[in-house]
N, C-alpha and C positions, 0 to 999 in steps of 0.2 A: 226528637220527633220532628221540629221542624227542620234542620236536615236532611231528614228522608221525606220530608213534602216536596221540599224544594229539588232535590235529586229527581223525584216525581214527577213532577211537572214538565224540567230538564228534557226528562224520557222522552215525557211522551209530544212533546213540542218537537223533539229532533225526530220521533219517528213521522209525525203528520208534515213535517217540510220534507222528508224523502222520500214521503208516500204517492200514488202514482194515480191520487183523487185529483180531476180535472175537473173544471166547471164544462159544461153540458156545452156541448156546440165547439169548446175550442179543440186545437190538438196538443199534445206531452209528447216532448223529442229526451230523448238521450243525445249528449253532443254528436253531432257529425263526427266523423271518423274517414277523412279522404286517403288513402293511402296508396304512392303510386307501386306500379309490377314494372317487372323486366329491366330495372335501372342497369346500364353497363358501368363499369369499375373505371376510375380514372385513373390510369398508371401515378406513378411517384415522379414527381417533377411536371407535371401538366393541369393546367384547370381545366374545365367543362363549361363551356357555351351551351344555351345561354345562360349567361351570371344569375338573371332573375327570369326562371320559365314562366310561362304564364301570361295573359294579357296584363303585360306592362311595356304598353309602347312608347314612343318618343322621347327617348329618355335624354337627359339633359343635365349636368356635373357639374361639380365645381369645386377646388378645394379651397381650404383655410388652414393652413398651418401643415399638421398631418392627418389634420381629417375631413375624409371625402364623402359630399351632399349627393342626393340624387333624386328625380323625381321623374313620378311620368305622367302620361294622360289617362282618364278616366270617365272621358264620354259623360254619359246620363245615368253611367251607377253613382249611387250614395253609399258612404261619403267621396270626395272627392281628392285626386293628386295626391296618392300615397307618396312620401318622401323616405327615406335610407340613408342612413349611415356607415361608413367603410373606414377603416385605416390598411386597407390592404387592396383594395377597388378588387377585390373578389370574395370576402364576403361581407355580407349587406344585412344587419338589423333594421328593423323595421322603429319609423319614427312617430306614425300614427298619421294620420289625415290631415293633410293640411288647409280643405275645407270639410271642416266637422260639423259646423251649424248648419241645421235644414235651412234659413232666411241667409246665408251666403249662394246658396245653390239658386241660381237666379232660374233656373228650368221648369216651366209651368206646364202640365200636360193638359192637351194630347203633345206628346213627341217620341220623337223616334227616339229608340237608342244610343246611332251614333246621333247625335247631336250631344250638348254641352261643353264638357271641358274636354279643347284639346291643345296639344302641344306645348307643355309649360318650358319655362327657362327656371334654373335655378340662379343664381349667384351672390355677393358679396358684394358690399358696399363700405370699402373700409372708413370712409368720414364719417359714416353716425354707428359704424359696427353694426349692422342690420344686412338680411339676410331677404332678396326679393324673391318673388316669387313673380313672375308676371306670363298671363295667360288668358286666352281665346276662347270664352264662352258662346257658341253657336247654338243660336235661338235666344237669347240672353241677352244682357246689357254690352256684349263682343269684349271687347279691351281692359281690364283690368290687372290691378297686382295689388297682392300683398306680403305684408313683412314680417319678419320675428328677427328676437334676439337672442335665440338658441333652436333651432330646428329641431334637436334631440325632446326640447319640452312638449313637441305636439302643439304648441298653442301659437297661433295666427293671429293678424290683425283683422280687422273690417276689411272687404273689398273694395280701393280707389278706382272707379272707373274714370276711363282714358278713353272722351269721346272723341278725339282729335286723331286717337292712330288709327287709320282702316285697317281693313284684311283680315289678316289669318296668323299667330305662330310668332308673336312678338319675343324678341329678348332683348336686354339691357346690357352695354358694352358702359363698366365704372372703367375709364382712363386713367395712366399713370398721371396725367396731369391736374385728377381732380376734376373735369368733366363729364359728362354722361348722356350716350344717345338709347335710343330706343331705333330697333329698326322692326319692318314688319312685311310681309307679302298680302297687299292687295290684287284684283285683278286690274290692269289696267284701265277697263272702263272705269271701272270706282275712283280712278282718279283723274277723269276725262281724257284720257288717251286713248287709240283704236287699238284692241285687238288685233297680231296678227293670224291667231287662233283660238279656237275657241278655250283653252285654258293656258293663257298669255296673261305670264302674270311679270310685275314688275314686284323691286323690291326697294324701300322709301328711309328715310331717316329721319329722324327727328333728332333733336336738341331736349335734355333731359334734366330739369332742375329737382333732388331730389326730395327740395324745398318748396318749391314753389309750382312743379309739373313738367308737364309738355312745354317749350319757348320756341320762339323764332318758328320759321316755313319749312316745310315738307322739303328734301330734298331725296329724287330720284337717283340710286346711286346703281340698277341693275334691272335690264327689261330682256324678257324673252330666253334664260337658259345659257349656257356653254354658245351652243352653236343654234342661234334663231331659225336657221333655213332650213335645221332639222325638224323645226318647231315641237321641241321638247315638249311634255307635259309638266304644267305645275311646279314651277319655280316657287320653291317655299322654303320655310322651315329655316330661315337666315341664324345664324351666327357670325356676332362680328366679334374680332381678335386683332391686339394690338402685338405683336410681335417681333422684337429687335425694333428696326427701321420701319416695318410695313404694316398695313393693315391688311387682313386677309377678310374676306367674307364664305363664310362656308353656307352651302345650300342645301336642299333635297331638291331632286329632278326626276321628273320620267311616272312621278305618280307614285303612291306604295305601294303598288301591286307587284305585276313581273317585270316590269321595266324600270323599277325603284333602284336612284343612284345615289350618288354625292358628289359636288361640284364642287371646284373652289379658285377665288377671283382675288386679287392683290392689288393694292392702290399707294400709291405713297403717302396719302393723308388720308384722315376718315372718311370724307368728304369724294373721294374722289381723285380721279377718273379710277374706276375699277374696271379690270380686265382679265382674262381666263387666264388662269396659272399655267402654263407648259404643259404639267401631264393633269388632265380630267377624262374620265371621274378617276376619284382617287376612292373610290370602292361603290363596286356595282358584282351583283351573281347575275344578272339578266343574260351573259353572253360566257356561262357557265356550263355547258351542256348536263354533266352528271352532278350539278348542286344540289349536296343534301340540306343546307340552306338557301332560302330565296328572300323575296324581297327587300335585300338586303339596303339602308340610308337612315337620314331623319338622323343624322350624328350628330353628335357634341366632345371638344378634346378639351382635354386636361392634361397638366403637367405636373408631375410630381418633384417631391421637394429634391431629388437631386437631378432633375433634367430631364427626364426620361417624358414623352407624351403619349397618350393613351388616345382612345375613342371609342366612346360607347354609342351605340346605335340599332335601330330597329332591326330584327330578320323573322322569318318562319321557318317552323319545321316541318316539311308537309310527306302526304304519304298518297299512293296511291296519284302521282298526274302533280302536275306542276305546283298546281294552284288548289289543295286540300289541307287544311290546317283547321282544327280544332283549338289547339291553345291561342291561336291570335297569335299579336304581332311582340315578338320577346324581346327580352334586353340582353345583347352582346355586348361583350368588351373587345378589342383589339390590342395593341401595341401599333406603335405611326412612326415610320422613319422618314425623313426628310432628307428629300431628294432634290436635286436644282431649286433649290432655296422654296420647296415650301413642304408643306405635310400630305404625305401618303397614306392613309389606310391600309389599304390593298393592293398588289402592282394587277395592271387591267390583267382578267384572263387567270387571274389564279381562285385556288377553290380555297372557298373559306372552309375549316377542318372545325369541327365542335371538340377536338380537343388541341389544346397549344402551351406548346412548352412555355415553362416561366423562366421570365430572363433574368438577370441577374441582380434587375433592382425590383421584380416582382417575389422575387425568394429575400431580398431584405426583408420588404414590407410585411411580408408573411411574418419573418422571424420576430417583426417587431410589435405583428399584431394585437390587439388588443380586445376585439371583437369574435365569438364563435358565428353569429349572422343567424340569419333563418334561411332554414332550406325547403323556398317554397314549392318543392318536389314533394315535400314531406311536411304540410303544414300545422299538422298535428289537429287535436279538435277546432273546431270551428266556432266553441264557445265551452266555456266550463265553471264552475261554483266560484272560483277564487277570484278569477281575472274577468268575467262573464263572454261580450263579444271579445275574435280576437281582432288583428288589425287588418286580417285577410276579408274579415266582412263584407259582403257588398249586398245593397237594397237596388232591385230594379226602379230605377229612381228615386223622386224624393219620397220619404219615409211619410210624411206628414199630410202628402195629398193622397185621394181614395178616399172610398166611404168603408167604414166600420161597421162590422155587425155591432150591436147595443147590447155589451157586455163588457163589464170593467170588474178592476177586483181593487182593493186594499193600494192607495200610495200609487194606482197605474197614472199612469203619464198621457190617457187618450185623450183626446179633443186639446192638447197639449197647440197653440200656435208656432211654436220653437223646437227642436231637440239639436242638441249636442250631443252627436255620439261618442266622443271624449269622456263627458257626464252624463251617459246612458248607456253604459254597455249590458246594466241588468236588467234595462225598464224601459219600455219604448210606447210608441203611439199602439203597437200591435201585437208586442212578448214581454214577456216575463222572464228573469232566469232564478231556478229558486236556489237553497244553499246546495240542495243536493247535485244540481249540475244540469237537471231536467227543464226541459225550455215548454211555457208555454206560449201555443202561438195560435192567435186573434186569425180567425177565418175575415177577408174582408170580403164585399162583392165586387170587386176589381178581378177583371177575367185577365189570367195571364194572355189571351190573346189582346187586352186592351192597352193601347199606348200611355200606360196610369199606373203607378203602383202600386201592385199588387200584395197580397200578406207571405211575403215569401224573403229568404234568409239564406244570403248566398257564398262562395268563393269561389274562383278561378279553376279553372278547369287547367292543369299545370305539365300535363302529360299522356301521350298517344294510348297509354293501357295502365289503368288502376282499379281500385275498388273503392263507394263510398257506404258506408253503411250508417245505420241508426235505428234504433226503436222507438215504437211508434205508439202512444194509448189514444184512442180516438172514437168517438160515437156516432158517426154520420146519421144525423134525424132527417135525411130523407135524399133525394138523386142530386139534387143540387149541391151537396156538402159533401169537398172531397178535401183528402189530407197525405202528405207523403212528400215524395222525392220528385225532386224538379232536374232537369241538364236544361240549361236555355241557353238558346243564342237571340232570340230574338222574337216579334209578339207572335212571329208567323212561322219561326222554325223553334221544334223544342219537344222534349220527350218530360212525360209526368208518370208516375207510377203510386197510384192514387189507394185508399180505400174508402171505398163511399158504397152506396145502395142502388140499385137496381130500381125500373118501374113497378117491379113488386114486391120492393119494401126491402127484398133481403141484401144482405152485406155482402159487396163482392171488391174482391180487386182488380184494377182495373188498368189497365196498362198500354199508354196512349203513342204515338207520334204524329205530331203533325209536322207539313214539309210542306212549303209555298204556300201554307194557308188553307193548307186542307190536312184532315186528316187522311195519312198515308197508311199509318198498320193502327189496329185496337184490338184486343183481348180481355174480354172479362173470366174470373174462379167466382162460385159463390162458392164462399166462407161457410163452412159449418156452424150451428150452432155453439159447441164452445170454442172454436177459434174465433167466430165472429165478438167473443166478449173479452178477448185476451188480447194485451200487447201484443204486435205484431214487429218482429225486426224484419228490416225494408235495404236488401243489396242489391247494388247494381254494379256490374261486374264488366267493364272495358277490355275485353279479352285481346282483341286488335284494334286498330283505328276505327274502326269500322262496324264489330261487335259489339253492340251494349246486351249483357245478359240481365237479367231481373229475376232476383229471388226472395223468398219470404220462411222467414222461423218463426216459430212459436212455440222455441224451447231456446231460446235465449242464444240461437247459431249454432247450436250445436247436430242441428237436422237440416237443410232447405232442400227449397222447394222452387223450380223455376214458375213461373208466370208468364205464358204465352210464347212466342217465338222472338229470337233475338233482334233487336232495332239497327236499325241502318245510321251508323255514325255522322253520314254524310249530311245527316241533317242539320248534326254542329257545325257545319264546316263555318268560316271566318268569312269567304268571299260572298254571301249574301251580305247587301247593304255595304259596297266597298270593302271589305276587308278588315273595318277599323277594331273591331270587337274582339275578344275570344270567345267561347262559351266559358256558363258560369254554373255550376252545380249545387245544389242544397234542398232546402226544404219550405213546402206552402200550404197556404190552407186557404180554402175558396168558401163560399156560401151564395148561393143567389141572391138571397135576400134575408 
């Protein structure tokens, strides 16, 4: 008898955790489900650019042994500097956040999107076997790095901030001889010199004790670009490399927009005198006329264990006119041959191909792979019972600032002053995930149009036509209280596909875009009386770049229904707010108050 209490109880404990009872006010997701359409096949013997689709720009490598690091920028989503792992530098597991704690994220709103983390360097440090990270928090404390002693663990130090280096886009050159600089791109006023234009920037050194800090003076080892008189844009994004006899310094020039290159200068000491290498830029699409990639820089090379040098670096994929991209700014690989003693990407004038044959030590590393990677084309749920958030997660900022609606449940984490998303993937300031896999999620009053975090649960937007779907149980008590499917780019561009109430009272959905700050299309259904009381599955359908469809079941998909007229893509586009972003797709829940 008591056996069958205890089998009782069992029951009915596992039926009420996958029951689809919400508390009053918030909303219940089924995991997200992104999945892209129209992928083309990659022959046999070729990989597919870009290696990581998706906004993951400024990418930045480095190997140790036979296994290759990687990391990129991540603006003002949380968490922060996704990192990856490769034994094949084409495909890529994913290593988890390398800033996980809310109190690393030094970003305090109101701020913009693009602001925060940008441009990381990865590398190695073989005298204490530690692994930097160092990187450009804008709006922040600027200059900072930190370390770990396996990348693969996810787990990071405290941030060392570095109030000695100016600028922008720091990285760390460890020398064969056991010393170590830091170099960085200030603009030259910042370090009392004149401007010969208005984004005339110079590029500085420092001296790098890994013990003791920043040592010794500033020393200028690059101002103004390839050629000054052209007066390039935006000399940045330094890497310095000690090579054979030479030290080379690799730049980005021209901006990352359509005039986005890569530079590269040679000196016979670290130190100096540096000078343009023969052929520059050694990879630009600007003077591409039929570029199905553009913006193409912001590189970083790697050499694999038997010779062979790579470079990964920014590009888009745009549709529709030069400069229209949705995913943001992606991660390429190349192969680099070296020509009159120094490294090529690209010869000037040729069209980067998104797909490239593998050469002969890229079909070893393959054979010797060890990793399957993620393909974040196909990033599967967005969160689930077992593993809760996945590593694709992103919060439009920090998690922990916003105000909360005044509802908590059993063990929640809110008014929490910390979260580690590492150690929160099932529990946060604003969700829940329970065993069954159903997410709940904390309406805040943070308006997606506000520069603040809002209660909203995101991933990358990863390609030109997909589908994201989810179900949806929710009660809206009254016009204020909406819940559903978010695509954002930003507080002023961004489409919501809501269900909430009407000014008289009834259940409608609602289906919104705004574009520069205004609402551009809106359509309301009211809901029936029993669909207004029924989970509602909530797709939105990318048909072209351009196309967002909107439809709704409430027979579990296997009926829909569209929802207004189809939204104009272009409101994702990447080149609001410079370019630096992609859009980001998932789910929110609002409240007025």
């Amino acid at each position: 008898m008591k056996k069958i209490r205890i089998i009782l109880v069992l029951a009915i404990a596992a039926m009420f955790a996958g029951c689809t009872r919400v508390v009053p006010g918030t909303a219940l997701f089924t995991p997200v489900e992104y999945v892209t359409t129209n992928e083309p096949s990659v022959p046999e013997g070729y990989f597919r650019n870009p290696i990581l689709p998706g906004f993951y720009p400024d990418p930045s490598i480095c190997r140790v042994g036979d296994d290759y690091w990687m990391v990129n920028s991540s603006f003002a989503y949380f968490p922060g500097l996704p990192v990856w792992h490769s034994t094949d530098l084409i495909h890529w597991e994913s290593c988890g956040p390398a800033l996980s704690r809310s109190h690393d994220f030094f970003l305090a709103p109101p701020a913009n999107i693009v602001t925060g983390s940008y441009a990381p360097q990865i590398t190695f440090n073989p005298a204490n076997g530690l692994y930097y990270i160092i990187n450009t928090y804008v709006a922040g404390y600027w200059n900072f790095f930190i370390t770990s002693p396996d990348p693969a663990s996810g787990q990071w130090s405290e941030p060392t901030i570095l109030p000695e280096v100016p600028g922008i886009d720091p990285s760390i050159l460890f020398d064969q001889d056991g010393r170590a600089y830091i170099v960085s791109a200030p603009g030259r006023d910042a370090i009392g010199e004149t401007k010969l234009y208005a984004e005339d920037n110079a590029i500085v050194l420092f001296d790098f004790d890994y013990e003791k800090g920043v040592t010794g003076e500033m020393t200028v080892i690059a101002r103004s670009g390839v050629h000054p008189e052209e007066q390039p844009n935006a000399l940045e994004g330094p890497h310095l490399y000690h090579i054979g006899d030479k030290y080379f310094l690799m730049c980005a020039e021209g901006g990352t927009m359509l005039g986005h290159s890569e530079v590269i200068f040679e000196a016979p000491s670290v130190k100096g005198p540096y000078t343009p290498c023969p052929i520059n830029p050694i990879l630009t699409q600007r003077d591409v006329p039929d570029a199905d990639i553009r913006c193409t820089g912001h590189a970083d090379l790697v050499q694999s264990a038997s010779g062979e040098w790579y470079a990964v670096f920014l590009g888009t994929e745009s549709y529709d006119g030069e400069y229209n991209f949705n995913t943001g700014r992606q991660t390429f690989l190349h192969p680099v041959t070296w020509t009159e003693g120094q490294p090529v990407i690209l010869p000037a004038g040729e069209k980067l191909p998104s797909q490239i044959p593998l050469n002969d030590d890229l079909k070893a590393l393959g054979a010797a792979n060890r990793i399957s990677g993620v393909d974040t084309r196909q990033p599967g749920p967005l969160w689930n019972g077992r593993d809760g958030l996945s590593d694709q997660t992103l919060f439009i900022r920090n998690p922990v600032s916003g105000s909360l609606k005044g509802l908590t449940w059993e063990g929640g984490a809110a008014g929490s002053e910390d979260f580690d998303f590492n150690k929160g993937r099932f529990e946060g300031p604003f969700w829940h995930i329970r065993r069954s896999g159903k997410m709940e999620l904390r309406p805040k009053t943070v308006s997606l149009r506000e520069e603040d975090n809002p209660a909203a649960i995101c991933q990358r937007v990863t390609s030109k036509t997909f589908t994201m779907t989810t179900t949806m149980t929710f009660d809206p008590q009254g016009e204020d209280d909406a819940a559903g499917l978010l695509l954002f780019q930003n507080h002023d561009n961004m489409m919501t596909f809501s269900k909430t109430r009407d000014t008289d009272g009834k259940v409608v959905m609602k289906l919104e875009e705004i574009s520069g700050g205004k609402t551009a299309k809106s359509f309301k259904e009211t809901l029936g009386e029993k669909e207004a009381g029924k989970p509602v599955t909530l797709k939105v359908e990318a048909e072209t770049a351009v196309d967002y469809v909107f439809s709704v079941s409430f027979d579990g998909g296997k009926s829909w229904r569209k929802i207004g007229e189809p939204l104009d893509g272009h409101t994702l586009k990447s080149s609001y707010y410079w370019g630096f972003t992609g859009a980001v797709a998932g789910v929110f829940a609002y409240t007025k108050e």
